[in-house]
C-alpha positions in Angstrom: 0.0 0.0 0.0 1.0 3.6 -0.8 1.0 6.7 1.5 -1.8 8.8 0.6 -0.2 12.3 -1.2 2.6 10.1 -3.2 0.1 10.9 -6.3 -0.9 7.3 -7.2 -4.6 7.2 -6.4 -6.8 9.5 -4.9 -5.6 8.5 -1.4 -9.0 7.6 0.2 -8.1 3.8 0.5 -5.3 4.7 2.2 -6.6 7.5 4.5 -9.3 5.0 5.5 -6.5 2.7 6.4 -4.7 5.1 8.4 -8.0 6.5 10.5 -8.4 2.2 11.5 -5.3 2.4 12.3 -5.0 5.1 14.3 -8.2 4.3 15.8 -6.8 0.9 16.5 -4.0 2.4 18.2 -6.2 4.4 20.3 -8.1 1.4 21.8 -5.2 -0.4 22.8 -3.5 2.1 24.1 -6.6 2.9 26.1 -7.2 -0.9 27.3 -2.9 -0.6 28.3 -4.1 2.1 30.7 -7.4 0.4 32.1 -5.6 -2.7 32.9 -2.3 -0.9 34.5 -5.6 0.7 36.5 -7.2 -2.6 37.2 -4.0 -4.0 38.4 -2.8 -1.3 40.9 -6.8 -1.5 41.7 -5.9 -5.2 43.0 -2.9 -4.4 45.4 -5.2 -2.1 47.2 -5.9 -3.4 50.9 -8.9 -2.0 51.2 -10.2 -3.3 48.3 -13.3 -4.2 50.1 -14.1 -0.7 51.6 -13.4 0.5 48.1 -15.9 -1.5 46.6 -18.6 -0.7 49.4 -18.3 2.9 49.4 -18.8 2.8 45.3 -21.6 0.6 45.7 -23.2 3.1 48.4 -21.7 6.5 45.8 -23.9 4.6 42.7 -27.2 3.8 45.1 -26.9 7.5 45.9 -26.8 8.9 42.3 -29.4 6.3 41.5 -31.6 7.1 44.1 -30.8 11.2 43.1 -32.1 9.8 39.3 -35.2 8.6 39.9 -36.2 11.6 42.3 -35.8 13.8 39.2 -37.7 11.3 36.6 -39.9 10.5 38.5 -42.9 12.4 39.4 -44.3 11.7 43.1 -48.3 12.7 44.2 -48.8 14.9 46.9 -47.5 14.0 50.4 -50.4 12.0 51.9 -50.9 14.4 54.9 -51.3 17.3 52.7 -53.6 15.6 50.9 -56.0 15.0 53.7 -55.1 18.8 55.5 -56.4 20.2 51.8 -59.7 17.6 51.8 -60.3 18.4 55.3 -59.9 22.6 54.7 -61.7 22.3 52.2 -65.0 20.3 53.9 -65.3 23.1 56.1 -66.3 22.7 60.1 -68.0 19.8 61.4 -67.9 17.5 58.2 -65.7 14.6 58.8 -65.7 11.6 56.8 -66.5 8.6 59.3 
C-alpha cells in the first residue's frame, strides 16, 4: 500500500487505512491504561471498603435519578389537610 499524497490514487483507501489504524491504536492504548488501573486497583488493601463505598456513591446517584424522573403525588398528609380545609367545620368523613 501507498502513502496517501505520493500521487498514485486519490488516497482515500489509504486515508481510511490510516483512521483504522490510528483508531486501532487508540483502543489499545486505552485498554494498556485500564488494565495498569485494574492491576494497581488489586494491590489495594482496602479493596473491600473500596468497593462498598462505590456501591453506596452509585445507590446515591441512582436514588438522586429517579427523584428527578420520576414524578411523586402529593405527600399523603397534605392531601387529607387540603380535603379536610376544604370540607369546612363539622364534616368529617367517618
Amino acid at each position: 500500500m501507498t502513502p496517501a499524497g505520493d500521487g498514485a490514487g486519490d488516497g482515500r483507501g489509504s486515508d481510511a487505512v490510516l483512521v483504522a489504524a490510528g483508531v486501532a491504536d487508540l483502543m489499545l492504548s486505552g485498554v494498556g491504561s485500564v488494565l495498569r488501573g485494574a492491576r494497581g486497583l488489586l494491590r489495594r488493601s482496602d479493596l473491600a471498603e473500596l468497593a462498598q463505598d462505590g456501591q453506596e456513591e452509585m445507590k446515591a446517584r441512582g436514588r438522586l435519578a429517579l427523584e428527578r424522573s420520576v414524578s411523586l403525588g402529593e405527600p399523603h398528609m397534605e392531601l387529607l389537610a387540603r380535603r379536610c380545609a376544604a370540607a369546612g367545620p363539622g364534616q368529617r368523613d367517618a
